[in-house]
C-alpha positions as CSV (number, residue, x, y, z in Angstrom):
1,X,-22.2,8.7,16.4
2,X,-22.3,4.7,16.5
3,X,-21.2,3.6,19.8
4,X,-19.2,1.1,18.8
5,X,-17.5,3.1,16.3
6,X,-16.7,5.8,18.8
7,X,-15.3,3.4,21.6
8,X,-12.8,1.8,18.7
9,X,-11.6,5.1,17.6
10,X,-10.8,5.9,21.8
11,X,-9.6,2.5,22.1
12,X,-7.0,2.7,18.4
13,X,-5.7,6.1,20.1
14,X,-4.8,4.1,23.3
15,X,-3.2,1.4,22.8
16,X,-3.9,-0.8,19.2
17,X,-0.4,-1.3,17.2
18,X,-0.9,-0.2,13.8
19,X,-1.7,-3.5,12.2
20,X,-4.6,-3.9,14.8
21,X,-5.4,0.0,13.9
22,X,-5.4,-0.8,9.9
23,X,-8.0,-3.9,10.7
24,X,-9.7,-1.5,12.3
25,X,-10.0,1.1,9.5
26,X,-11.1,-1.6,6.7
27,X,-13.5,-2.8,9.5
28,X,-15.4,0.3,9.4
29,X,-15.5,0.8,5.3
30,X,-19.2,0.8,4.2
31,X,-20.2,0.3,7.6
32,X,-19.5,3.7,9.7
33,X,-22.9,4.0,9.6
34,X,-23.8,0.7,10.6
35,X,-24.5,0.5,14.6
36,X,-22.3,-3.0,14.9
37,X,-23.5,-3.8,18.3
38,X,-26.9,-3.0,17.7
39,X,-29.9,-5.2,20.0
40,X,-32.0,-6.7,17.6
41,X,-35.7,-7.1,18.1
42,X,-38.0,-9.8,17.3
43,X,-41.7,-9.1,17.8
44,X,-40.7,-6.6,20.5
45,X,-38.7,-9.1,22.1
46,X,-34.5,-9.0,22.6
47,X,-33.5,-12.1,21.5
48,X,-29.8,-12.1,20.0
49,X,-26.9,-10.1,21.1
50,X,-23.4,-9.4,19.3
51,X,-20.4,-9.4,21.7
52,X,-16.6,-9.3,21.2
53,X,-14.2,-10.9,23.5
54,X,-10.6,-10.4,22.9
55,X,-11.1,-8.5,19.6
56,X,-12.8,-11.7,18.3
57,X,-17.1,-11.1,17.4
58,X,-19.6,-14.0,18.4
59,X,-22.9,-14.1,19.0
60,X,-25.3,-14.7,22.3
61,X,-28.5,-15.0,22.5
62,X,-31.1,-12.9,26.1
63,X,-30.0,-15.8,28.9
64,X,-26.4,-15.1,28.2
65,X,-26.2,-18.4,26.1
66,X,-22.9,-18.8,23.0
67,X,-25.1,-19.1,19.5
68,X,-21.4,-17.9,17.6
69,X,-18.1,-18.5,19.4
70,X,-15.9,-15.5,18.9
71,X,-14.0,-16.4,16.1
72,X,-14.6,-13.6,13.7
73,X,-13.4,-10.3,13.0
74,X,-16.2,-8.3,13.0
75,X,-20.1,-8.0,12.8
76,X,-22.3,-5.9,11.3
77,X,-26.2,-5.2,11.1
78,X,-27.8,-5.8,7.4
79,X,-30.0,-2.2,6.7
80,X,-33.5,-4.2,7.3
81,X,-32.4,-5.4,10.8
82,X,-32.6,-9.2,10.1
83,X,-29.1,-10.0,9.7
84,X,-26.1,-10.1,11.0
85,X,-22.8,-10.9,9.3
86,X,-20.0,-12.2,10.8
87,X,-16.5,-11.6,9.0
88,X,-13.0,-12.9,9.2
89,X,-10.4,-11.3,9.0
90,X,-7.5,-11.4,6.2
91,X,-5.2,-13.4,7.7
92,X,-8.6,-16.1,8.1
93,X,-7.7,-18.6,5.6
94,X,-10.1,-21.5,6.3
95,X,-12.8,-19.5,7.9
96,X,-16.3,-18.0,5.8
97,X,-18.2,-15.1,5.9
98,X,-21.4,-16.2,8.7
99,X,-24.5,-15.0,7.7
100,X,-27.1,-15.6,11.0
101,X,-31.1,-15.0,10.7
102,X,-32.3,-13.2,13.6
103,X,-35.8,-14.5,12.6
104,X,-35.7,-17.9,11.7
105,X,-32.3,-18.1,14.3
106,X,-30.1,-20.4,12.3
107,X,-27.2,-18.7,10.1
108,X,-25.3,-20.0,6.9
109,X,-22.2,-19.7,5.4
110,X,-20.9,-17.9,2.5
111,X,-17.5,-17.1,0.5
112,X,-18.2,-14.0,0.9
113,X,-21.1,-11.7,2.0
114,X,-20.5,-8.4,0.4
115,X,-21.6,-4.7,1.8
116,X,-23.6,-3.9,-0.6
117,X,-27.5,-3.9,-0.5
118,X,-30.3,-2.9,-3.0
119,X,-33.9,-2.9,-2.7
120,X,-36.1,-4.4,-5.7
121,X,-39.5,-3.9,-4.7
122,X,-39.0,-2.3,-1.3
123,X,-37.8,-5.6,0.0
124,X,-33.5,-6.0,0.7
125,X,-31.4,-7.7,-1.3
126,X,-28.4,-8.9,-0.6
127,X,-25.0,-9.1,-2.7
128,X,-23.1,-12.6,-2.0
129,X,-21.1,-15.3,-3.1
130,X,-22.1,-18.9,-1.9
131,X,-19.2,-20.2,-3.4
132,X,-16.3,-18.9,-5.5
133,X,-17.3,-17.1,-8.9
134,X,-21.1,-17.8,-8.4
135,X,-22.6,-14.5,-7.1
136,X,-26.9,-13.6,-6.6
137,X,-28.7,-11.3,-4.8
138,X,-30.3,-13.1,-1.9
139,X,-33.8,-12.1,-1.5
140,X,-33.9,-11.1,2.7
141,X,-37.5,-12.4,2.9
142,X,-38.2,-15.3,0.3
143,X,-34.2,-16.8,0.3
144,X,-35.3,-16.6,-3.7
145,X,-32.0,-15.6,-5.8
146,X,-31.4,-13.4,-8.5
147,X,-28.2,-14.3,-10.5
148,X,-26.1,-11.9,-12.6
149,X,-25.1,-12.4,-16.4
150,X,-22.5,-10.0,-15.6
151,X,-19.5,-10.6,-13.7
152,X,-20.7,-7.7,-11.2
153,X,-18.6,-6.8,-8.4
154,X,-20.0,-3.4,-6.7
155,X,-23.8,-2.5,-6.6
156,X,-25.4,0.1,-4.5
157,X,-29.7,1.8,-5.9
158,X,-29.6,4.9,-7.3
159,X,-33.5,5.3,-6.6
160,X,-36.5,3.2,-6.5
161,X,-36.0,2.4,-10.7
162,X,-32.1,2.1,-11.3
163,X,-29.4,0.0,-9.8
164,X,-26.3,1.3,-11.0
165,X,-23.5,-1.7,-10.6
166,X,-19.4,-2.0,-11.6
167,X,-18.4,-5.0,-13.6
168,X,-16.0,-6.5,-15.3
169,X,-16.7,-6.6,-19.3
170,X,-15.5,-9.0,-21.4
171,X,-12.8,-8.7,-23.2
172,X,-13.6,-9.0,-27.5
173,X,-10.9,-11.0,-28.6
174,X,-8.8,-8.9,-31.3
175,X,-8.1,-11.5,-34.7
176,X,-4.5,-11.7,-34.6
177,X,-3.0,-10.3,-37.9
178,X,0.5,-12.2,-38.6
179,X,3.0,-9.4,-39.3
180,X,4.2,-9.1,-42.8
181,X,8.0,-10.2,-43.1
182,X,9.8,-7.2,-44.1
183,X,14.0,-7.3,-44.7
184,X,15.3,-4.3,-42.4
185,X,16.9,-1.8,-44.6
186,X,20.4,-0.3,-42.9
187,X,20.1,3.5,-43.1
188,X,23.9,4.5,-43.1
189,X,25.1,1.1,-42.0
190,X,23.0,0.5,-39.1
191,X,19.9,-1.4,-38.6
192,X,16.6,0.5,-37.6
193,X,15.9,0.4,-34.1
194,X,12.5,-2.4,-33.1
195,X,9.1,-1.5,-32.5
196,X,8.3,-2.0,-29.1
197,X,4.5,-2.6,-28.2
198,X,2.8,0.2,-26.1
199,X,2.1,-0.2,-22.7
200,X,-0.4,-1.9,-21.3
201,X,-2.5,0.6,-19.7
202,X,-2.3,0.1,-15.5
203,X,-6.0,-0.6,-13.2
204,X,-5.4,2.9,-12.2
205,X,-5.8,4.7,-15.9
206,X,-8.8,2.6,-16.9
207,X,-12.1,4.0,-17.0
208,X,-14.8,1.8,-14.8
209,X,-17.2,-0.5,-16.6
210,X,-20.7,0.5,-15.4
211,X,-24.3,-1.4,-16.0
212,X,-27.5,0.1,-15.5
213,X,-30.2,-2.3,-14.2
214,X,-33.9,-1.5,-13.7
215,X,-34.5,-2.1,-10.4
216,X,-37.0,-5.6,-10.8
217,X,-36.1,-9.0,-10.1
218,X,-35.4,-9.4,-14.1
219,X,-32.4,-7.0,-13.9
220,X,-32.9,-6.1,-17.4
221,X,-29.6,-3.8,-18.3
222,X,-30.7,-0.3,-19.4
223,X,-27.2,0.9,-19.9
224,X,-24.0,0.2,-20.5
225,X,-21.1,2.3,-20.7
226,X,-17.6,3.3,-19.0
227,X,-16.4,5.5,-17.2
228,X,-14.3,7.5,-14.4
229,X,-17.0,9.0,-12.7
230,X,-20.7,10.0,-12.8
231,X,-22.3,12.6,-11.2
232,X,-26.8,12.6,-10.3
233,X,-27.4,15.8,-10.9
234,X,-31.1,18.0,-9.9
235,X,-32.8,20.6,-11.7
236,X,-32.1,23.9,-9.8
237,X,-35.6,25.1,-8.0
238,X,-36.1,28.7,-9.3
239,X,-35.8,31.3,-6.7
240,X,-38.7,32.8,-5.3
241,X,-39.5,36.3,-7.1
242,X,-40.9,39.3,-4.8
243,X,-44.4,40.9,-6.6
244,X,-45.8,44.3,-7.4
245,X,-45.7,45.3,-3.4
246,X,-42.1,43.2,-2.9
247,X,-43.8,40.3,-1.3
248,X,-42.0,36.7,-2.0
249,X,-44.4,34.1,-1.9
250,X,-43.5,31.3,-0.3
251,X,-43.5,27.7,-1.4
252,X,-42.9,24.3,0.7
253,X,-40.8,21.8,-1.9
254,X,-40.5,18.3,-0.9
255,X,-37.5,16.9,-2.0
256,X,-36.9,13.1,-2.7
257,X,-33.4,12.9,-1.8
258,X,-33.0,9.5,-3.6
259,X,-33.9,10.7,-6.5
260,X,-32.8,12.6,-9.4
261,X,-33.2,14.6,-13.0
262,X,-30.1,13.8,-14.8
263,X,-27.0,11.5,-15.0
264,X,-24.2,12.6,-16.7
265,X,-20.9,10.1,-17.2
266,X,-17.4,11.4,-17.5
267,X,-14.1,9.5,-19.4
268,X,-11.0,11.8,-19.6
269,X,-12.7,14.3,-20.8
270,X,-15.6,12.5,-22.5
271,X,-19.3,13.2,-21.1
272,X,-22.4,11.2,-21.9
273,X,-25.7,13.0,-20.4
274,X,-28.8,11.6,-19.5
275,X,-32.0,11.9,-18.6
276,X,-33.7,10.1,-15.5
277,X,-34.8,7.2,-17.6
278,X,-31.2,6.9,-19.3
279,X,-32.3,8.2,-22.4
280,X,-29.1,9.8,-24.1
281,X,-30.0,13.8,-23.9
282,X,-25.6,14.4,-25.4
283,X,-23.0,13.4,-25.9
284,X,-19.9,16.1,-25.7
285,X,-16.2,17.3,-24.9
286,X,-15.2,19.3,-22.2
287,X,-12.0,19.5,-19.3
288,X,-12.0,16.2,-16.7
289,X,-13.9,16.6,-13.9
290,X,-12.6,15.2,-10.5
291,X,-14.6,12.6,-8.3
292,X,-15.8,15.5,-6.0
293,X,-17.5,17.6,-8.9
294,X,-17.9,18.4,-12.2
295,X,-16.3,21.4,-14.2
296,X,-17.8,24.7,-14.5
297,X,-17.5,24.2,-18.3
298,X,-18.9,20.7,-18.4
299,X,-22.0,21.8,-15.8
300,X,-22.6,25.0,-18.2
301,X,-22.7,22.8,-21.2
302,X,-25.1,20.0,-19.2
303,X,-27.4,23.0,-19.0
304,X,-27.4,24.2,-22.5
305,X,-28.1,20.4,-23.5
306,X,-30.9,19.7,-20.9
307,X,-32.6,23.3,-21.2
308,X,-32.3,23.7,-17.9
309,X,-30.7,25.1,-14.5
310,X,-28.7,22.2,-13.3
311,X,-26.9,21.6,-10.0
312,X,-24.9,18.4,-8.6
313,X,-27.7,16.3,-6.3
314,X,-26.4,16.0,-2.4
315,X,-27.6,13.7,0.3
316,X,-28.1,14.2,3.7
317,X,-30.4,16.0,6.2
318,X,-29.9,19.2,7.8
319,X,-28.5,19.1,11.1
320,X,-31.0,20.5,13.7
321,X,-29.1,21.5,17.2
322,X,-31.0,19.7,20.7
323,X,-32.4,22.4,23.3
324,X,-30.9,21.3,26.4
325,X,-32.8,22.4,30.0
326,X,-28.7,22.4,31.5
327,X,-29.8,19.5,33.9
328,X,-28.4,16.1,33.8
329,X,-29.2,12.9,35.1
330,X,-27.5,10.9,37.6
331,X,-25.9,8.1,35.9
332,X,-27.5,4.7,36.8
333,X,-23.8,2.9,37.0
334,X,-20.4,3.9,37.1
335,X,-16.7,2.4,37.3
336,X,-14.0,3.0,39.8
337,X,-10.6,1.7,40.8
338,X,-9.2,0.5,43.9
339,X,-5.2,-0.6,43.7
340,X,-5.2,-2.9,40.5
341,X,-8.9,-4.0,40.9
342,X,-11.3,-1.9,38.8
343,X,-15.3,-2.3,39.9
344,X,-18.7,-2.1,38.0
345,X,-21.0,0.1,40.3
346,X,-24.7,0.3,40.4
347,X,-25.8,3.1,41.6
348,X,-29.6,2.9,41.3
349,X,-31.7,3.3,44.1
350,X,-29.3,6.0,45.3
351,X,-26.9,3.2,46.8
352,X,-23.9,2.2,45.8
353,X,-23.4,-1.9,44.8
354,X,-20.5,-3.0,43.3
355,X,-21.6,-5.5,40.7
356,X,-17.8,-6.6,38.9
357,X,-14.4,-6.6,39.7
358,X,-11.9,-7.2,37.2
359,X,-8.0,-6.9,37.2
360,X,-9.2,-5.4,33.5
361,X,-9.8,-1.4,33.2
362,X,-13.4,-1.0,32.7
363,X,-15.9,1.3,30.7
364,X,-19.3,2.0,30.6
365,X,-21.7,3.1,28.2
366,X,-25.2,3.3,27.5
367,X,-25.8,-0.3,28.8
368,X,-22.3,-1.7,27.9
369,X,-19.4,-2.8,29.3
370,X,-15.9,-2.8,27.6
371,X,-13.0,-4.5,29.3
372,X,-9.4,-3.4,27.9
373,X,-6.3,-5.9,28.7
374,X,-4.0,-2.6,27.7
375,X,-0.8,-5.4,27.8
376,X,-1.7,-7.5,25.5
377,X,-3.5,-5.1,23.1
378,X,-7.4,-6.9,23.3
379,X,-10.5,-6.2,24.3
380,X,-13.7,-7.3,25.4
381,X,-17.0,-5.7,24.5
382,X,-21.0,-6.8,25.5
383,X,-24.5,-5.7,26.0
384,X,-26.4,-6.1,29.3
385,X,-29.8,-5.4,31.0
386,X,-29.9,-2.7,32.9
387,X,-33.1,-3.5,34.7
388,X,-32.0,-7.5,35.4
389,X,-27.9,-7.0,35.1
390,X,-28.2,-9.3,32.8
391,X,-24.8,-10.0,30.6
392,X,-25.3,-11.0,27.2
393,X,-21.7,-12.8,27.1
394,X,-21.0,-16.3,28.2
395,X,-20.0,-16.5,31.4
396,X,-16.9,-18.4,31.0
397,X,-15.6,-15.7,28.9
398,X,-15.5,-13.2,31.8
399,X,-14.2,-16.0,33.8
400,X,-10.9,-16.2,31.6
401,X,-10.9,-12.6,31.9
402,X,-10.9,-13.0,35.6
403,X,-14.2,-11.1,36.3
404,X,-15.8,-11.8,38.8
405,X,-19.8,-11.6,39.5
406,X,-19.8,-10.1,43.0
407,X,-23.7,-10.2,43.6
């Protein structure tokens, strides 16, 4: 589990109000399985270091120096490693979404600097808005952009070929027909009752609007269409069959896990099917399906229509369970408490140095330190060397905690 992630969940059960908890919860959309605090490596070199100090994120680089001052609500790790973004909160008014370089070591700022990440090419892409209304994908290599005709607002690849993305469509304008003028006719003395407009039908009812992109730097649209849900579906592999003597032959099967045989669209009720190159294969009626699957009457009709054994694709790897020899090793540093002063102890060397105190509870964990200020409801979190006790924070930070640097 991402550190980070773990140590907030400990740390929400503890002591965070529920506002603080809520930020924490929309911190960790789309990015659970992002490590946050992760050391980033430059030609097999440490150079820049995330750290939060009193629930703020800022940004230091190996000597302990401030490269972001701790003004944002959180960071996270772009997939290829070479980014890290810098958010602020909801109640940030003024304050952009940071985008820094780890390679070229100079950032930029944006409107906003979405989750969402494709690869065209094998090279990252990211989804952003420099300013308001005008969004690209931002090449992670080149800085070239790739601007949308669509007014896209969620993207994610659905294998090497597609990107499947949500938009809003525009709207055809309806010619407005002026009503004929009509003299209401009583019916037993009264006067017919009006004709009230329908509803407008709520966010909630409507079907998404989906594109289909090939996955090149044109972003040519394949498909268009709308819908509740979709669903990748995978040809069922047939089942091994035992011979004359009842022998079953095996067979290894490498499966692509990003890819898939069929797509198949769902609108109340209303399925389109497809093939892997969003070629229509049928369109047909059949019971709704909900997000988590299709119907057993709208999969047995996809397999009529395809001419084959279908099933719904998953993701994911088996989990496979770590032998363990029972032993375990003696922990380089520890923590411990004397009155209301709480220590940082190494313990290498098989002698015991305390290295911090602080009037701050302290953790430790796999080369980090987390301070908690249970009071007041913050926290401060950082890397360090464990070799040279080196703290990737600046130091006046722990000196407003009150830490202090023993030896």
């Amino acid at each position: 589990m991402n550190e980070k992630y773990f140590d907030e969940i400990v740390e929400s059960c503890n002591f965070r109000n529920t506002y603080n908890t809520i930020k924490m919860i929309l911190r960790k959309i789309s990015i659970a399985a992002v490590t946050v605090f992760s050391i980033i490596n430059i030609a097999g070199q440490q150079k820049f270091y995330p750290f939060s100090y009193e629930n703020k994120d800022g940004l230091s680089d190996d000597k302990g120096n401030e490269i972001i001052a701790p003004i944002y609500d959180y960071c996270r790790e772009s997939d290829d490693k070479k980014l890290l973004i810098f958010k602020p909160g909801f109640d940030s008014r003024n304050l952009k979404t940071f985008c820094f370089d780890v390679t070229a070591g100079q950032g930029k700022k944006y409107e906003t600097f979405y989750e969402d990440e494709v690869k065209i090419q094998k090279v990252s892409h990211h989804f952003v808005e420099e300013i308001k209304g005008k969004k690209y994908l931002l090449n992670s290599e080149t800085a070239e952009k790739i601007t949308f005709k669509d007014d896209v607002y969620s993207l994610k690849d659905l294998n090497e070929q597609f990107i499947i993305a949500k938009y809003f469509a525009k709207e055809i304008p309806v010619p407005k027909v002026a009503p004929k003028k009509t003299n209401p006719v009583k019916a037993k003395g009264k006067l017919p009752p009006p004709v009230l407009a329908p509803p407008p039908i709520s966010r909630e009812e409507s079907a998404t609007d989906y594109v289909i992109y090939s996955s090149t730097t044109a972003l040519k649209p394949v498909l268009r269409t709308k819908a509740n849900h979709y669903f990748l579906l995978n040809k069922q592999a047939p089942e091994n069959q035992p011979d004359e003597n009842g022998n079953v032959k095996m067979q290894i099967v490498t499966i692509n896990l990003n890819d898939f045989d069929f797509v198949l669209f769902e609108n109340k009720g209303n399925y389109e099917l497809y093939d892997k190159d969003f070629k229509l294969i049928k369109k047909f009626t059949s019971k709704p399906s909900e997000e988590y699957g299709v119907n057993e009457e709208a999969m047995k009709k996809s397999e009529t229509f395809a001419g084959s054994k279908i099933e719904r694709k998953r993701g994911g790897y088996p989990s496979v369970g770590m032998a363990s020899d029972g032993k375990r090793e003696e922990p380089k540093f520890t923590t411990e408490r004397d009155s209301e002063i709480h220590y940082f102890i190494d313990k290498r060397n098989g002698v015991s140095r305390k290295v911090l105190s602080s009037p701050l509870k302290i953790t430790y964990h796999n080369a980090s330190l987390r301070f908690e200020d249970v009071k007041n409801e913050k926290s401060t979190y950082f890397k360090f060397n464990e070799e040279t006790l080196q703290f990737y924070i600046p130091k006046k930070y722990l000196d407003q905690l009150g830490v202090k640097i023993l030896n």
